[in-house]
C-alpha positions in Angstrom: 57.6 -29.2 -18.1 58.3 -27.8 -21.7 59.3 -30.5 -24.2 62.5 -30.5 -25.5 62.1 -31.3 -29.1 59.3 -29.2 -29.1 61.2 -26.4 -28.0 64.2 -27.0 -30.9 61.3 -27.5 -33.9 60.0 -24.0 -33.0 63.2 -22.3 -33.2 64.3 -19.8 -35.9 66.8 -17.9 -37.6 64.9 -14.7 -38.1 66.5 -12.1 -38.6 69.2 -13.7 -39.8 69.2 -15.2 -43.5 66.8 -17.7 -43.4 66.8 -20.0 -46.7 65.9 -23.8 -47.4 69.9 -24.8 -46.8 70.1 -22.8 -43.0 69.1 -24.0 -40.4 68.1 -23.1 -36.2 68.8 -26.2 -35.1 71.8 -28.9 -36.4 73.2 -32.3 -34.9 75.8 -30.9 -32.9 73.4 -28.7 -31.2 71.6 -31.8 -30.5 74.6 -33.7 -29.3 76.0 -31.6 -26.9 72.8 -31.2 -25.4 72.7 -35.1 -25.0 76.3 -35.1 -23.5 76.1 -32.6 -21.2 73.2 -33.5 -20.0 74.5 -35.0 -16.3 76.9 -32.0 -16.3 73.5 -29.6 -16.6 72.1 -31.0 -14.0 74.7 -31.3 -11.3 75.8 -27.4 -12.0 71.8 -26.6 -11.4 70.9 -22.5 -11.4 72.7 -19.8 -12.3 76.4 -21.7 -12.9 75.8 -22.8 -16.3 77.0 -20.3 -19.2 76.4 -20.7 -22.8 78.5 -19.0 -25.7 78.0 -18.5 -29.0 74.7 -20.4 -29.4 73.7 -19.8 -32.7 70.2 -19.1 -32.3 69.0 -20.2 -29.0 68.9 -24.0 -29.1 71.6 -25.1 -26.3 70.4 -22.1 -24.2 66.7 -22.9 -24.4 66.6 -26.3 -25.1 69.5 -27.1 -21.8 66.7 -24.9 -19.9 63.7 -27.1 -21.1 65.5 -30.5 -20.3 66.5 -29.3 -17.1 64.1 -26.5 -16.0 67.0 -24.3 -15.4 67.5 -20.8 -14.3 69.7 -17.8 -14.2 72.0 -19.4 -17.3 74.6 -16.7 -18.6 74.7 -16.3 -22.5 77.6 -14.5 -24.8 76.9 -14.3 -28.2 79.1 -12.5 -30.5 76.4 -11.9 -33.2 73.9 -9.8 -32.5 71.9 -11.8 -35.1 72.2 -14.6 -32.7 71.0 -12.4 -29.6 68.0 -11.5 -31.2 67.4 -14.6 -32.8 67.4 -16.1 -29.0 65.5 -13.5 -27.3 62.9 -13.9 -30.3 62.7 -18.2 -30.0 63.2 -17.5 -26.0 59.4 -15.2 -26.1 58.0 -17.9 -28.4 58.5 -20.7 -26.4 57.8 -18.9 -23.3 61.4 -19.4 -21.2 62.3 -15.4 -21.6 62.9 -15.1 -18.0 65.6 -18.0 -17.2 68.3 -16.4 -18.9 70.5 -13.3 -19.2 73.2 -12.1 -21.9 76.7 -10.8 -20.7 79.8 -9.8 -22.0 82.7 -12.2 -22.3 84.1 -12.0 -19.3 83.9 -12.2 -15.4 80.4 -11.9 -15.0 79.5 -14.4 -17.8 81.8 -16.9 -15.8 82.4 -16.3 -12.5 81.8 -19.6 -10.5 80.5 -21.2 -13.4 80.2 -25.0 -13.4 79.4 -26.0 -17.0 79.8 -24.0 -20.2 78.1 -24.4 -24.0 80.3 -23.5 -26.6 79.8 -23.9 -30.1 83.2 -23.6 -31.1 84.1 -20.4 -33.6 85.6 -20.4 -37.3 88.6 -18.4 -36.0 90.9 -19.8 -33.8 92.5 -16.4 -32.6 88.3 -16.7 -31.2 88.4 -19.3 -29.7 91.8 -18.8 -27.7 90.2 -15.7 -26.2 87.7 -17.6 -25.5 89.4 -20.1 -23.7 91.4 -17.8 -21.4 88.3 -16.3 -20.6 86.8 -19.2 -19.4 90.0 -20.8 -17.8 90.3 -17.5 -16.2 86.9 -16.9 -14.7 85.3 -19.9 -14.3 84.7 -22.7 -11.2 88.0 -25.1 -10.7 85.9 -28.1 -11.7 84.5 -26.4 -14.3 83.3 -28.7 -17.5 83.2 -27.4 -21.0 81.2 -29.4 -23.8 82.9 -27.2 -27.3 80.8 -28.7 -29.9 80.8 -28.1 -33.8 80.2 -30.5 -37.4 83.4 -32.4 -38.0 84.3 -30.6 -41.0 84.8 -27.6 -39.3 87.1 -29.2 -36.5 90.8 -28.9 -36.5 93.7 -30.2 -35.1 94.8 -26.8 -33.9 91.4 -26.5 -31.9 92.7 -29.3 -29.6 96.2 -27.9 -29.1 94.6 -24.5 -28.3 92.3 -25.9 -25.7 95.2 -28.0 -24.3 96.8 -24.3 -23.6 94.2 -23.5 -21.4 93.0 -26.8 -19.6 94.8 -30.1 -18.3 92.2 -32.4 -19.6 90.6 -32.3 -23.5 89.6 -34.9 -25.2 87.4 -35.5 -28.0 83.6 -37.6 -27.8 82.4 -40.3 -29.8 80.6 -38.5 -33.4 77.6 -38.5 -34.5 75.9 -37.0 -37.2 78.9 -35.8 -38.7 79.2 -33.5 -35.5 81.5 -33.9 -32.3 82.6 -32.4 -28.9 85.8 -31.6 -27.4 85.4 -32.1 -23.7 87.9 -29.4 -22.1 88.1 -29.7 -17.8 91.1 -28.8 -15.6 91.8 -24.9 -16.1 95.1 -24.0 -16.0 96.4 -20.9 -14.2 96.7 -17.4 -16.6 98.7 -15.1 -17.0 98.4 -11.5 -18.6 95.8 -11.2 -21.5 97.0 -12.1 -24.9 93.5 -10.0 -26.3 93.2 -7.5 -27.6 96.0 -8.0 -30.0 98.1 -4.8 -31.4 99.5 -3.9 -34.7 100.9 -1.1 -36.8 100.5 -1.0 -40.2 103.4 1.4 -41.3 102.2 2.2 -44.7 98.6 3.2 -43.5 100.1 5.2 -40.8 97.4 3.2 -38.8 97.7 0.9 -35.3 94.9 -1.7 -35.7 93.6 -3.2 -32.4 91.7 -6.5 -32.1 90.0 -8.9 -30.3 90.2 -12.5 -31.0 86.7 -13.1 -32.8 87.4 -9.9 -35.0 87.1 -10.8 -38.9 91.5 -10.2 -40.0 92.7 -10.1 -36.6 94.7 -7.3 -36.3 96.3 -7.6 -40.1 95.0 -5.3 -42.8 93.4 -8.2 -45.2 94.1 -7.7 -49.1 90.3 -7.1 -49.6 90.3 -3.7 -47.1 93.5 -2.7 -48.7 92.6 -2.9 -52.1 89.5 -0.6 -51.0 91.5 1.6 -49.4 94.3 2.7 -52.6 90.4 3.9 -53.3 89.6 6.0 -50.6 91.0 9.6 -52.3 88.6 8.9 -55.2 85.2 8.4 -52.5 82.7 10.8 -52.6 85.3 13.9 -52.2 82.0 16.0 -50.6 80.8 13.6 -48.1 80.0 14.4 -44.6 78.5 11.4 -43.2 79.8 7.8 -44.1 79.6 4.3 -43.1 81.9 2.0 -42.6 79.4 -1.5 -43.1 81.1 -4.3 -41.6 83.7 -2.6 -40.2 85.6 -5.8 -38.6 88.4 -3.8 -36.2 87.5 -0.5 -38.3 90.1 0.2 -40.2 88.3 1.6 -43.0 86.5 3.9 -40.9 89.3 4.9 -38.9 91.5 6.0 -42.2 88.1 7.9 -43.8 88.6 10.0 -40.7 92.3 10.5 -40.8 91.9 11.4 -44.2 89.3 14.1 -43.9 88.9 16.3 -40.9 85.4 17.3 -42.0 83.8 13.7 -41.9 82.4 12.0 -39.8 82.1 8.1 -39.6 79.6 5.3 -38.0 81.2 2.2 -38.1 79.1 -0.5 -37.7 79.0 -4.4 -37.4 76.6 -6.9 -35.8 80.1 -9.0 -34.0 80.6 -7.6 -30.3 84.1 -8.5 -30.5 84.4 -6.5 -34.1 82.6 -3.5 -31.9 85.0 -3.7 -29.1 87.9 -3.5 -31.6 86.7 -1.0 -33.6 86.2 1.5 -30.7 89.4 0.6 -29.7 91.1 1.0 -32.8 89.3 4.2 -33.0 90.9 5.6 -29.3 94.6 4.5 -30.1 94.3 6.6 -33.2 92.9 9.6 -31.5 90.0 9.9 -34.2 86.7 9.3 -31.5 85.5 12.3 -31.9 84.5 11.7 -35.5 84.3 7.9 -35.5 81.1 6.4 -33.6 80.7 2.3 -33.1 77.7 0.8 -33.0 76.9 -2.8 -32.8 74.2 -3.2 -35.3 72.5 -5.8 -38.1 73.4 -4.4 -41.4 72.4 -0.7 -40.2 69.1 -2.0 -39.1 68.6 1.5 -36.9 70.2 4.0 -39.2 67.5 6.3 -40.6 66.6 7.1 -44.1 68.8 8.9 -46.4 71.3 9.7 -43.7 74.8 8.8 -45.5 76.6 10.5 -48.0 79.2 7.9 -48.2 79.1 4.1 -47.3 82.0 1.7 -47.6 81.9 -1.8 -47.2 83.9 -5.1 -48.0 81.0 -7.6 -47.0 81.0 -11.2 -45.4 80.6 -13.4 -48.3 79.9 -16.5 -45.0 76.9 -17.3 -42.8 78.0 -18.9 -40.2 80.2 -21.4 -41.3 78.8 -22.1 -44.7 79.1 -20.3 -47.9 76.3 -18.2 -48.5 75.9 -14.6 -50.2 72.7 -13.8 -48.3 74.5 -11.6 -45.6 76.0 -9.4 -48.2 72.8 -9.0 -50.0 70.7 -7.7 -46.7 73.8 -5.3 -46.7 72.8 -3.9 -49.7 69.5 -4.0 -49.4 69.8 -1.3 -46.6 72.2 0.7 -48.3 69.8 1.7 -50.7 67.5 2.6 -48.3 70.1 4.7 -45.7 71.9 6.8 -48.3 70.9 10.0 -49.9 70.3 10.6 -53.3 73.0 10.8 -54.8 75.3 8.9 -52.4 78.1 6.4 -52.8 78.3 2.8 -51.6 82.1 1.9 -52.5 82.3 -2.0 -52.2 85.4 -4.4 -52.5 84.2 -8.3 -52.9 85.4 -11.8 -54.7 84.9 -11.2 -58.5 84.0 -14.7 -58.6 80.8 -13.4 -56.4 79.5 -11.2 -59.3 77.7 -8.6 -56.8 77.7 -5.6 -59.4 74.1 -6.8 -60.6 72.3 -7.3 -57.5 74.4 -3.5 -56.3 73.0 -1.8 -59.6 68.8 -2.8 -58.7 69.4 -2.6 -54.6 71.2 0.8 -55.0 71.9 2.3 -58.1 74.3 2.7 -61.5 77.3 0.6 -60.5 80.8 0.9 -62.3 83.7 -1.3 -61.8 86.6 1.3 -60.3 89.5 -1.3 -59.7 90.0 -5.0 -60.9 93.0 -7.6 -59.7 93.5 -11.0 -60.3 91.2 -11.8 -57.5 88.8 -8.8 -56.3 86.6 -6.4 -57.9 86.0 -2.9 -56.3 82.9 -0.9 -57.2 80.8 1.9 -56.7 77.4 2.4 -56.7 75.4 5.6 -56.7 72.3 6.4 -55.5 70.2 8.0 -58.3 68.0 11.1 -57.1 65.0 9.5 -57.6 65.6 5.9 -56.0 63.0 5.7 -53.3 64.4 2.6 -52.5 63.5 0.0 -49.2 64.7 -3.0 -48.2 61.5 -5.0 -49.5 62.4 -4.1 -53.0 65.0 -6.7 -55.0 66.0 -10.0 -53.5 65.2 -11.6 -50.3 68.5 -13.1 -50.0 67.3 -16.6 -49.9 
């Protein structure tokens, strides 16, 4: 039988950021574990599901304490995927799990769910439904986080989906809302619709999508840039593209273009190429569910356009943004554009000017600073070169 703590002190991050302040593993990991321990074992093989596990410590270590098989994971971040399937081949447990989609065949019949409970509550309702709609009658769900990131509103969305929640005893500044009881569904509130009149633009998006289906005053501010972006381009990027609305106007904009849009959130994915369809542009627009263009070639962008996570996780932490522009360097051609929006408190435009090249401040209001960056014709740049991130 694996040991369970030896099983959590192996895990890692990679490839997300790792630094001395993030972590694999944290108390609440370690807490739900504990408390849904006698749940675990009465639901036994192939009726326990797991969602949004960070990086593989409730899936992997629920498997080690238990020796269980045929457990269903959904992660949103692909970061997180890899991150499990990485710690899952160190420890040796690759084959008692499989990843699915949020849906029916990530909960059909399932008995007990893992949840680490998301930032965004529009997330977590989709969520919710998902599991109140799919799962077994006596289903259990252990929704754990740290207690600074719980809210009220968490309970009172829960309580729209299930008869029972109730909150467990803390510890380690951590805690888990116990949900049981689903409620019957009706229609799907997800995706979510919107038009946004002045963009001549209907946004679609799922619940875990960065914005929702709003344009946020970061992507707008970009976008009074967009007539000024490389006028010659012929392949862009849209980095991050949340529900795609940046790549979605670059192609209404300009026939001749045509547009990746990329982001490592499944949910951000699924919006995007459905933001794409209700604004008859998929022709030109391709989605692809990626970690900071991790698979797009060398020197294969005219044009990239980004308005980057400034988060890891739940904590403030600029490392994301930084592996972002890291690999624009690498992926555009000489001579190509990255055109970035960002919190001027953030102070980017240094780290832009030695990951990319010369960097000029284009637009300036009271609380973001839009820039672009140029790729200079002899800038055989890679993502070892510059800053780690950590």
């Amino acid at each position: 039988m694996v040991e369970v703590e030896d099983v959590l002190s192996r895990l890692r991050r990679y490839p997300d950021v790792e630094a001395v302040n993030l972590f694999a593993v944290d108390a609440a990991d370690r807490l739900m574990l504990d408390v849904a321990a006698d749940s675990l074992v009465a639901a036994g093989d192939g009726r326990v599901a797991v969602i949004d596990d960070g990086y593989g410590a409730l899936t992997l270590g629920a498997i080690a304490a238990h020796e269980l098989r045929g457990v269903r994971v959904h992660q949103d971040l692909l970061t997180g995927e890899l991150a499990l399937t990485n710690n899952a081949r160190i420890v040796g447990l690759s084959d008692r799990f499989a990843t699915h989609e949020l849906g029916a065949s990530l909960l059909t019949d399932v008995r007990t769910v893992l949840w680490r409970l998301p930032r965004a509550l529009s997330g977590l309702a989709e969520t919710a439904d998902a599991i109140a709609r799919y799962a077994a009658p006596d289903v259990e769900v252990f929704a754990g986080g740290r207690d600074k990131y719980l809210t009220p509103a968490m309970n009172e969305i829960l309580a729209e989906f299930f008869g029972s929640v109730r909150a467990s005893r803390g510890r380690q500044k951590s805690r888990i809302l116990l949900a049981s009881e689903p409620k019957p569904v009706g229609e799907p509130r997800f995706p979510m619709h919107n038009r946004i009149e002045e963009k001549d633009l209907e946004v679609v998006a799922h619940g875990a999508a960065f914005s929702g289906p709003r344009l946020d005053i970061g992507t707008r501010f970009l976008l009074d840039q967009l007539q000024r972006m490389k006028p010659d381009a012929r392949e862009a990027i849209d980095l991050g593209c949340g529900t795609g609305i940046l790549a979605v106007a670059l192609a209404k904009a300009r026939p001749g273009i045509r547009v990746t849009a990329t982001d490592q959130s499944a949910a951000a994915v699924a919006s995007s190429r459905a933001t794409a369809e209700i604004n008859g542009v998929t022709d030109r627009v391709t989605v692809l569910q990626d970690d900071a263009m991790s698979t797009v070639p060398d020197n294969s962008a005219d044009l990239v356009v980004c308005n980057p996570p400034f988060h890891v996780g739940a904590a403030v932490h600029t490392g994301s943004a930084i592996k972002m522009f890291q690999q624009t360097g690498r992926v555009l051609r000489p001579g190509g554009e990255l055109w970035t929006v960002y919190n001027s408190h953030l102070n980017y435009r240094g780290v832009m000017e030695r990951m990319v090249g010369k960097t000029d401040v284009m637009g300036r209001n009271r609380k973001f600073t839009v820039t672009r960056s140029v790729r200079g014709l002899h800038d055989a740049r890679s993502v070892e070169d510059g800053s780690d991130g950590h």
